[in-house]
C-alpha positions in Angstrom: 197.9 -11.2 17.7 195.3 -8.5 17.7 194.3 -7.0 20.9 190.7 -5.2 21.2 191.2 -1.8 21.8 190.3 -0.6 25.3 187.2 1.5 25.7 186.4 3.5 28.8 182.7 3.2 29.4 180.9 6.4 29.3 179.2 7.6 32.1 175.8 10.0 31.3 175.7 12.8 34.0 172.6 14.2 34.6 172.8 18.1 35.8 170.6 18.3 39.0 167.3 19.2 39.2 166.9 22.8 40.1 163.8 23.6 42.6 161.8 26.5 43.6 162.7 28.7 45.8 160.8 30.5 48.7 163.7 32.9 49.4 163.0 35.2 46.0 160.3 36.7 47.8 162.6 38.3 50.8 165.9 38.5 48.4 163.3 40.7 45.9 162.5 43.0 48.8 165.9 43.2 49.9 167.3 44.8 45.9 164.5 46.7 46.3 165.8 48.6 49.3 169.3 49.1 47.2 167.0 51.3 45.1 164.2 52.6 46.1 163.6 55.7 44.3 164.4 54.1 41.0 161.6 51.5 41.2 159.1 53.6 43.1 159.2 56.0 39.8 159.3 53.3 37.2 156.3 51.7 39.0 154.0 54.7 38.8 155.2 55.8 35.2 154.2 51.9 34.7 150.7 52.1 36.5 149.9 55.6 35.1 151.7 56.0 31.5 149.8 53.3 29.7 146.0 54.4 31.6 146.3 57.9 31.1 147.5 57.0 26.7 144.8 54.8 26.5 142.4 57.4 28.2 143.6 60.3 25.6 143.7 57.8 22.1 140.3 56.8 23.4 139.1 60.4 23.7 140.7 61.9 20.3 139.2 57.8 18.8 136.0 58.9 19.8 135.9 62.7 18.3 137.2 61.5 15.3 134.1 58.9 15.2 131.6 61.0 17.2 130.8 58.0 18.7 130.6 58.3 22.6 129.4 56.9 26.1 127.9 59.8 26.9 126.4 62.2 24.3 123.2 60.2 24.7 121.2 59.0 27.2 120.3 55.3 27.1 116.8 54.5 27.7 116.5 50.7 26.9 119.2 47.8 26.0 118.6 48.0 22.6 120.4 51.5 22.5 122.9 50.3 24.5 123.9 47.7 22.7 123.9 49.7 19.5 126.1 51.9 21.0 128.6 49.4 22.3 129.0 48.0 18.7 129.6 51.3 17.1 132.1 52.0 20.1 134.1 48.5 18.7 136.6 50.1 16.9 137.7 52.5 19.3 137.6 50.0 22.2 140.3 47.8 20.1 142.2 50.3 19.2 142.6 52.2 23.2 143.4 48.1 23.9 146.1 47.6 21.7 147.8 51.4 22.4 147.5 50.3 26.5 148.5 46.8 25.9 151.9 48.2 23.6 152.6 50.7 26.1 152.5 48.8 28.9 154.9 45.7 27.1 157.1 48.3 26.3 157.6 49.7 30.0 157.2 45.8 31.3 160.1 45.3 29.2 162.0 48.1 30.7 160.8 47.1 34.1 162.3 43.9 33.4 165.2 45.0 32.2 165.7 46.8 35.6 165.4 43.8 37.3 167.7 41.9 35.4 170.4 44.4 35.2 170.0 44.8 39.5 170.3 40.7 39.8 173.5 40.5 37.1 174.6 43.3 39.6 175.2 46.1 36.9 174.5 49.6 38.2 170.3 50.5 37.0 168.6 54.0 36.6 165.5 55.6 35.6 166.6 55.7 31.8 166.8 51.7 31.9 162.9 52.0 31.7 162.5 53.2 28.4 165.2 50.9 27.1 162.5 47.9 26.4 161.9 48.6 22.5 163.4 46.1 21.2 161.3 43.0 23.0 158.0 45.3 23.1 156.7 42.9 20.5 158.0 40.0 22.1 156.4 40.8 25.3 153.0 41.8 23.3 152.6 38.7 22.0 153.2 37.2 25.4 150.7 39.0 27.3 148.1 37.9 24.3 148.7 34.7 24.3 148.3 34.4 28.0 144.9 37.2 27.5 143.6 34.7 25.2 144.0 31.6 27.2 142.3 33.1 30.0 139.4 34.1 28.1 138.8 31.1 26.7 138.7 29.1 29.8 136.6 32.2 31.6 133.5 33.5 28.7 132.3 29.8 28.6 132.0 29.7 32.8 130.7 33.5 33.2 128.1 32.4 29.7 126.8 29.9 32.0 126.5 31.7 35.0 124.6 34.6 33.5 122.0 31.9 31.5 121.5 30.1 35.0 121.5 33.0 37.2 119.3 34.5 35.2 116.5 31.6 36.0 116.4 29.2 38.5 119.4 27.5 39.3 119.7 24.6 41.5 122.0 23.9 44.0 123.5 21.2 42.0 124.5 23.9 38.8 125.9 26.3 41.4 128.0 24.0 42.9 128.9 23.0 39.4 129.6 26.5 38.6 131.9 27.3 41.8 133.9 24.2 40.7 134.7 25.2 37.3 135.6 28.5 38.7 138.0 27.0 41.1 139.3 24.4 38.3 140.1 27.2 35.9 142.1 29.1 38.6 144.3 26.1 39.1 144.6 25.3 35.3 145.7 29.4 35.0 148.0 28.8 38.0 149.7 26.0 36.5 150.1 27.8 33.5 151.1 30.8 35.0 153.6 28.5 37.3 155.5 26.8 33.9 155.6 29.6 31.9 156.7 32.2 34.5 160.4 32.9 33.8 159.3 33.4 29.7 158.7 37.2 30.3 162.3 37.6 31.8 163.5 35.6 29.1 161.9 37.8 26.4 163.5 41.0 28.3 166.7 39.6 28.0 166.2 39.2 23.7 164.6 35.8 23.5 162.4 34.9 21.1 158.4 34.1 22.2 158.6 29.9 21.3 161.9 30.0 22.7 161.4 31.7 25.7 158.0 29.9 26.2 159.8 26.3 25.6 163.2 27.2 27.8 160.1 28.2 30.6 158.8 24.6 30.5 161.7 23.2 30.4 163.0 24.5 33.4 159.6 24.5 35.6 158.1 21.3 34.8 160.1 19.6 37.4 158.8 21.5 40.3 155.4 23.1 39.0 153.6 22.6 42.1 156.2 25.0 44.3 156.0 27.3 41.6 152.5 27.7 41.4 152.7 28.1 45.0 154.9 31.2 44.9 152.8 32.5 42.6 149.7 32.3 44.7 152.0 33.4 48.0 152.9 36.7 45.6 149.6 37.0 45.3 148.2 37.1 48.7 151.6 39.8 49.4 150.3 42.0 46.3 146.6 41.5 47.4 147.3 42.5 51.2 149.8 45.8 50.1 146.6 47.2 47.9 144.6 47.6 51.1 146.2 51.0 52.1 144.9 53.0 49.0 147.2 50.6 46.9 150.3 52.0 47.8 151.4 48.7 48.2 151.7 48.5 44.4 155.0 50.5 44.3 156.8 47.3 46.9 155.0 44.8 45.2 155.4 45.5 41.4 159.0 45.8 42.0 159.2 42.9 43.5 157.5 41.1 41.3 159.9 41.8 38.4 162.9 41.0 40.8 161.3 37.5 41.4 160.9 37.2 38.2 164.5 37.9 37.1 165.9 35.5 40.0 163.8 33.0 38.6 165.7 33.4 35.5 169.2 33.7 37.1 168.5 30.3 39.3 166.5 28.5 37.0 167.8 29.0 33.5 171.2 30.2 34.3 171.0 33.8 33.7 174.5 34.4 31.5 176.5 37.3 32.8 176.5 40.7 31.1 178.3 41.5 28.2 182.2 42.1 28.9 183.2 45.4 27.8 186.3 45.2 26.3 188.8 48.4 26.4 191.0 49.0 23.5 194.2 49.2 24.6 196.2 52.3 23.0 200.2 52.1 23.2 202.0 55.2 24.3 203.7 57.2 21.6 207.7 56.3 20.8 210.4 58.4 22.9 213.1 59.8 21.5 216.5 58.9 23.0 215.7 56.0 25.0 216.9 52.4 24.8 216.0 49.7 24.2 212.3 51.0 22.9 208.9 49.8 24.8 207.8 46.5 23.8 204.9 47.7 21.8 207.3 49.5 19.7 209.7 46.6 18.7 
């Protein structure tokens, strides 16, 4: 007689859902205080390096074209708006250089962060360690550039063709509420997607980054959208005193972002660095030999 063979049912475990958390904002400013100096510098070489390349590419651009915005007086809109197509090429190429710069110290920036939260010691020369996601981050910040231009030319089209005659109360409440839909919409976006620049700092690829983002935020959208806006009001308020604000706020924006990406996606630790061990040399005369000589 044949017995059936005992099975032991299987039981699915689900890993829990991870959820938002308010607390980044105040755990942010507290790494920042383990290192102030370091991000105080990287955050004006950030806010300065990319503004002041862009403004010298766009001068030597505009030499080598002897196209400028101010060699001749404009009279009507005509002549201005045959200037600004002549001045095309040299407005997409100062975009690109300022755009690549500044993914190229974002990455560094990030880096920063991410090194701090993993809890490895961080300096100065981290921030110009960010060339080999520059692209990455590049096509990030594009894709997000282009989505938010899409979504704003159509509205500020329509504003300018009603403004410009006689709009009714109807059309500018209309107006107002596409405005305030598309800030939600970018929000939302902004909210799923938000631990994706992390990600690409620590050598993701875009799609992957961008899919690992979703995957992780789509549970609790809502709260993170909310931390968004909440960062926002913080950065808004700290640029009110001549902006100096910016050099607590950027920081802490890239520490958010890399505790995002610890909590939510489970940062992995850092590399272990591994220390070749070396035996000591044989000694004459002395028995029984060490046991990495037997």
């Amino acid at each position: 007689m044949q017995y059936p063979q005992y099975a032991q049912p299987r039981f699915e475990t689900r890993p829990p859902v991870r959820r938002v958390d308010f607390g980044w904002l105040s755990e942010a400013f507290d790494l920042f205080k383990q290192q102030p100096m370091v991000w105080i510098v990287s955050t004006l070489i950030c806010g300065f390096g990319p503004y002041a390349l862009n403004m010298v590419v766009t001068m030597i651009s505009e030499f080598a074209t002897g196209v400028t915005t101010y060699a001749t007086p404009v009279t009507n809109l005509n002549q201005l708006g045959s200037m600004y197509v002549r001045l095309i090429p040299t407005m997409i190429i100062s975009t690109f250089v300022y755009m690549f710069c500044l993914s190229f110290l974002g990455s560094g920036l990030l880096r920063i962060a991410i090194g701090q939260v993993r809890g490895q010691l961080v300096d100065l020369a981290d921030l110009f360690r960010g060339w080999p996601t520059t692209m990455r981050m590049l096509g990030l910040g594009m894709m997000m550039q282009v989505t938010s231009w899409i979504m704003i030319v159509p509205i500020v089209i329509f504003g300018i063709d009603e403004f410009n005659g006689n709009p009714s109360v109807v059309r500018i409440c209309l107006l107002a509420g596409a405005y305030v839909l598309m800030l939600i919409v970018l929000g939302t976006l902004s909210g799923l997607i938000v631990p994706a620049f992390a990600l690409i700092a620590d050598g993701e690829k875009v799609f992957r980054a961008i899919a690992r983002s979703l995957s992780a935020m789509k549970h609790d959208w809502i709260r993170a959208s909310l931390l968004l806006f909440l960062y926002g009001i913080i950065t808004f308020i700290g640029a009110i005193p001549c902006f100096a604000g910016y050099l607590v706020t950027i920081p802490m924006g890239a520490l958010m972002l890399a505790l995002v990406y610890r909590d939510m996606l489970e940062m992995p630790p850092p590399p272990d660095v591994y220390v070749q061990y070396i035996p000591p040399p044989p000694t004459e005369g002395v028995w029984p030999p060490p046991p990495s000589q037997h």
